[in-house]
C-alpha positions in Angstrom: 160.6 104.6 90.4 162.8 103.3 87.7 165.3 100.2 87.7 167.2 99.0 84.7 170.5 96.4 84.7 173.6 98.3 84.6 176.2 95.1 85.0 176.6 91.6 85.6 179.4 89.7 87.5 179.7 85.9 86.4 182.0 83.4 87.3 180.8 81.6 90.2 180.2 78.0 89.5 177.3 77.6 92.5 175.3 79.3 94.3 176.1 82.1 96.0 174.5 82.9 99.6 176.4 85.6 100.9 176.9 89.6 99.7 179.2 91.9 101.2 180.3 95.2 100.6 184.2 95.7 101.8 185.1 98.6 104.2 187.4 99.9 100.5 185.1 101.5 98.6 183.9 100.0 95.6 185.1 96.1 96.3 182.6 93.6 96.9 183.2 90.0 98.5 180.8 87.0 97.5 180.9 83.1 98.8 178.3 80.6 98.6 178.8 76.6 97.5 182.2 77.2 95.6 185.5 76.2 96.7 186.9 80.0 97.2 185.6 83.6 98.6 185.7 86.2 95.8 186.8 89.7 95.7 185.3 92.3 93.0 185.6 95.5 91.7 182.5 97.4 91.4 183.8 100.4 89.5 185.3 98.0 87.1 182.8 95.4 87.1 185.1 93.0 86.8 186.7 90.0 88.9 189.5 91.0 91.1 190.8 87.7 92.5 189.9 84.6 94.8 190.7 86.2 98.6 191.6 82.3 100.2 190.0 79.0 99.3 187.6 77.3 102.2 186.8 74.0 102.8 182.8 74.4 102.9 180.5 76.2 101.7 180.2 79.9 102.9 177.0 81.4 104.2 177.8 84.3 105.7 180.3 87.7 104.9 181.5 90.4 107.1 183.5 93.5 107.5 183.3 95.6 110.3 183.9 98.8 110.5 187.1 100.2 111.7 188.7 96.8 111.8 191.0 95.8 108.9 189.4 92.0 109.5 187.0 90.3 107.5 184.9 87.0 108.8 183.5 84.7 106.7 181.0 81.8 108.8 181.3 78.4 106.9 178.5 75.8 106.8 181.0 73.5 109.2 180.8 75.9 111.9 184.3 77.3 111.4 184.7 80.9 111.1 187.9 82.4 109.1 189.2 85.6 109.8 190.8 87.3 107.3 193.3 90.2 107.7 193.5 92.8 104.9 196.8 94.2 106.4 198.5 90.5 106.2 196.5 89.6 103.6 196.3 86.4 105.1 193.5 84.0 107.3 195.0 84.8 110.6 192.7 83.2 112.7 189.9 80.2 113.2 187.1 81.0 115.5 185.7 77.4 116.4 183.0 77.1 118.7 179.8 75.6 116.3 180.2 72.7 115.0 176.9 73.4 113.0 176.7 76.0 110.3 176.8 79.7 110.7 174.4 81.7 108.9 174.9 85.5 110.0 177.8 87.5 110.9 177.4 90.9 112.8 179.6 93.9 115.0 178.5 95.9 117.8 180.7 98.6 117.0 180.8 100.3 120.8 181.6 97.0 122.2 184.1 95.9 120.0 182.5 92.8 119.9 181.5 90.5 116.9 178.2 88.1 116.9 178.1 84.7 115.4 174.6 82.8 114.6 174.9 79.3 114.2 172.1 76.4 113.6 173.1 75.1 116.7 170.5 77.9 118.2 173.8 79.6 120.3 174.9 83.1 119.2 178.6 83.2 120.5 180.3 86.5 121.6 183.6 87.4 120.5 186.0 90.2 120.6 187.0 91.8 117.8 190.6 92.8 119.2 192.1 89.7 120.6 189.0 87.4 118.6 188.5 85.3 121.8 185.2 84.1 123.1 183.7 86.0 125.9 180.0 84.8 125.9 177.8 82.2 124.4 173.7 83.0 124.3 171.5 80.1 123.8 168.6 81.8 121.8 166.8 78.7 120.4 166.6 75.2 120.5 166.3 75.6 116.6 168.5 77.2 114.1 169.4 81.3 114.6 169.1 82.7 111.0 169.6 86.1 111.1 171.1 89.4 113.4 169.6 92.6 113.8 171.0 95.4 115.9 169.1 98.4 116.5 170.7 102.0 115.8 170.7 102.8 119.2 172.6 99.7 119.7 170.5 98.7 122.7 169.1 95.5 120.8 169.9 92.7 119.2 167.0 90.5 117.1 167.6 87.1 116.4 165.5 86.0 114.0 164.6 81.8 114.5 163.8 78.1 112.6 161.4 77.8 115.5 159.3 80.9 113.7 160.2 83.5 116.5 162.2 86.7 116.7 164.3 86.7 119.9 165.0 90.4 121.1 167.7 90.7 123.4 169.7 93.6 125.7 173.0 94.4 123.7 174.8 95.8 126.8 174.5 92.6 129.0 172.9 90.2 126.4 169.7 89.9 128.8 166.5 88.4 127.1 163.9 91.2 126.7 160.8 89.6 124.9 160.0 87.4 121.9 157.9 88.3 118.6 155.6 85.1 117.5 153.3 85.8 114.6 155.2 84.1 111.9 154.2 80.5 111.1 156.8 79.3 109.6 160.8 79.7 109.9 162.3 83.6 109.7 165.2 84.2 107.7 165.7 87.6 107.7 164.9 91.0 109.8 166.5 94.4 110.1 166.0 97.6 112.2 165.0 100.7 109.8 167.3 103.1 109.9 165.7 105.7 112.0 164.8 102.3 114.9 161.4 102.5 114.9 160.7 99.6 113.6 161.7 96.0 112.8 161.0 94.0 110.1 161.1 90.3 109.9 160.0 87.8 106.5 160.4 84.6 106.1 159.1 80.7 105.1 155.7 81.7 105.1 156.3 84.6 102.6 155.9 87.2 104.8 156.7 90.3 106.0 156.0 91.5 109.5 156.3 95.2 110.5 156.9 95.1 114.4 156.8 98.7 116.8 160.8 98.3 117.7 160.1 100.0 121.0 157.0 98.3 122.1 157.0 94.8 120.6 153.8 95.3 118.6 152.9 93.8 115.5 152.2 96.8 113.3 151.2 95.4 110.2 151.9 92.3 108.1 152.5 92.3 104.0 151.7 89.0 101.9 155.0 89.8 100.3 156.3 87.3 98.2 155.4 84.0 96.7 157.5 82.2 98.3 160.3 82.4 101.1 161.5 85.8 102.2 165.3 85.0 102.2 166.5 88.9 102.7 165.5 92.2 104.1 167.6 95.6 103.3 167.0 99.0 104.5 168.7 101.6 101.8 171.0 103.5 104.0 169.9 106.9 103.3 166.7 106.6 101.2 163.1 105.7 102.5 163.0 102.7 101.0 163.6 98.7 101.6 164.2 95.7 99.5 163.5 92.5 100.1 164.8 89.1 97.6 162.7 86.4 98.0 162.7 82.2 96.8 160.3 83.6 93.6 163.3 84.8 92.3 162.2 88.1 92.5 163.5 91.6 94.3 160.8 93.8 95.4 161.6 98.0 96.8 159.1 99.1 99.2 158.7 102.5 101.0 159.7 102.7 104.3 156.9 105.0 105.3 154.0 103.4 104.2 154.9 100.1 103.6 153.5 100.4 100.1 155.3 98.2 97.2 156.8 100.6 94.3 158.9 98.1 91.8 159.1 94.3 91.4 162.3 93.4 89.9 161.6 90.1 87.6 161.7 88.6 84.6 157.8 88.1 84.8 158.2 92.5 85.1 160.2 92.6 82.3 163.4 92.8 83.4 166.2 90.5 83.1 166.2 88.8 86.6 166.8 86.1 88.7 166.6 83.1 87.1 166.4 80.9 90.6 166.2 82.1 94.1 167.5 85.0 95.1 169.5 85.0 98.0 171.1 88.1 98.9 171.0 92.0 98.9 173.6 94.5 99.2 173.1 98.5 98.6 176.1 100.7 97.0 174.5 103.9 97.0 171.7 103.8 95.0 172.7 100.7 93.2 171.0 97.5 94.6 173.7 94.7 94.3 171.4 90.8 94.0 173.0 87.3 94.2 171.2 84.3 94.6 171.0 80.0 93.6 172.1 81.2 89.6 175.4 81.9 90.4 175.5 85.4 89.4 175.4 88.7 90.7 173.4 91.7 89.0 173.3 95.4 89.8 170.9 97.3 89.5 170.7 101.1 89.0 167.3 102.3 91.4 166.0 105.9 90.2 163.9 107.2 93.3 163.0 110.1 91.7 
């Protein structure tokens, strides 16, 4: 496997926690501890313009598919929603009053998922953006969302070092993981839903049986905090960005590690934490606590 830099987009004066790719091809959005969201053009690698100032920082991006919306979950609890069409915040979804750290869709449902510190995942729906359900998951902070390609779960993974796995059709609790010992920030369903990875505080990486429940296998991954876990979309591989201020690619077969991406490797990294991950085909997009965002052409052959 080969990686090399192919651009670099600067102009952020913070850090940046959240990534997202836009449902137009070849824009990226970016947020973090700056006063404004940012749009991008990949193709041109090149800042676009600042979409709509905020009022707090932004931890969380996202565009959902088929919907001409974007959300973006602020660190006052607030979430904007932002209407391409208009291009214009048409909307306020207020029901935290803590921060909100993950954004997610469940396309069949037309519904949209908000995680907040408070430990409550509120429902919403994505055509007239009113509440329908709140879930109290934890008594701690709700970091990250999962869904299963099968959309039949949600994961939710916790402060209070579990993973919550819920029913997505009635939002029913099913069971809950507990062999991290420290805080998990990220976790995503592979592709093909067999299993579900989770990493975290304590630097790991747990490989769980998505079906079952069971603890497959568990990865001293990182040096430090496990802040994100990616799946490539159509390649058997996964990334992970870690507190270390390195990315790492991993096989999604065997679990195996196949490239650290770090200055200690050689490569012109991270030079602080890295925060978060976004894939645009095989080019593996990385923001993170240096307020800049680098892209990385990945050669799997």
């Amino acid at each position: 496997m080969k990686v090399e830099k192919a651009f670099e987009l600067t102009g952020h004066g913070n850090p940046i926690f959240a990534l997202e790719l836009s449902q137009k091809p070849g824009i990226l959005f970016s947020a973090g501890n700056d006063k404004g969201l940012v749009e991008w053009s990949l193709p041109q690698q090149a800042f676009i313009k600042v979409m709509f100032p905020v009022a707090a920082s932004v931890y969380a991006i996202h565009c959902p598919e088929g919907y001409p919306l974007m959300f973006a979950g602020m660190r006052n609890g607030q979430v904007l929603v932002f209407d391409f069409i208009q291009q214009k915040i048409v909307a306020t979804l207020r029901q935290h009053v803590k921060p909100i750290f993950d954004i997610k869709s469940v396309k069949q449902k037309n519904e949209l998922l908000v995680a907040s510190e408070d430990g409550v995942v509120s429902v919403w729906s994505l055509n007239s953006l009113d509440l329908l359900h709140t879930i109290h998951v934890s008594a701690d902070t709700v970091r990250a969302i999962s869904l299963s390609p099968d959309n039949n779960q949600a994961a939710f993974a916790c402060r209070d070092n579990t993973i919550r796995i819920y029913q997505l059709s009635d939002y029913t609790h099913l069971y809950t993981l507990t062999d991290h010992n420290m805080a998990v920030f990220a976790l995503q369903y592979s592709p093909d839903g067999k299993h579900l990875l989770t990493g975290g505080r304590d630097a790991q990486i747990k490989v769980w049986d998505a079906k079952q429940g069971n603890l497959i296998q568990s990865i001293p991954a990182h040096m430090f905090a496990v802040n994100h876990i990616l799946f490539h979309p159509s390649q058997p591989y996964f990334a992970s960005a870690s507190m270390d201020k390195s990315i790492k690619i991993w096989g999604a077969d065997d679990f195996k590690l196949y490239k650290i991406i770090s200055r200690e490797k050689g490569l012109p990294g991270h030079m602080l934490s890295v925060n978060k991950l976004a894939w645009n085909g095989d080019q593996l997009l990385s923001t993170g606590d240096d307020k800049r965002i680098i892209a990385w052409n990945v050669d799997f052959s």
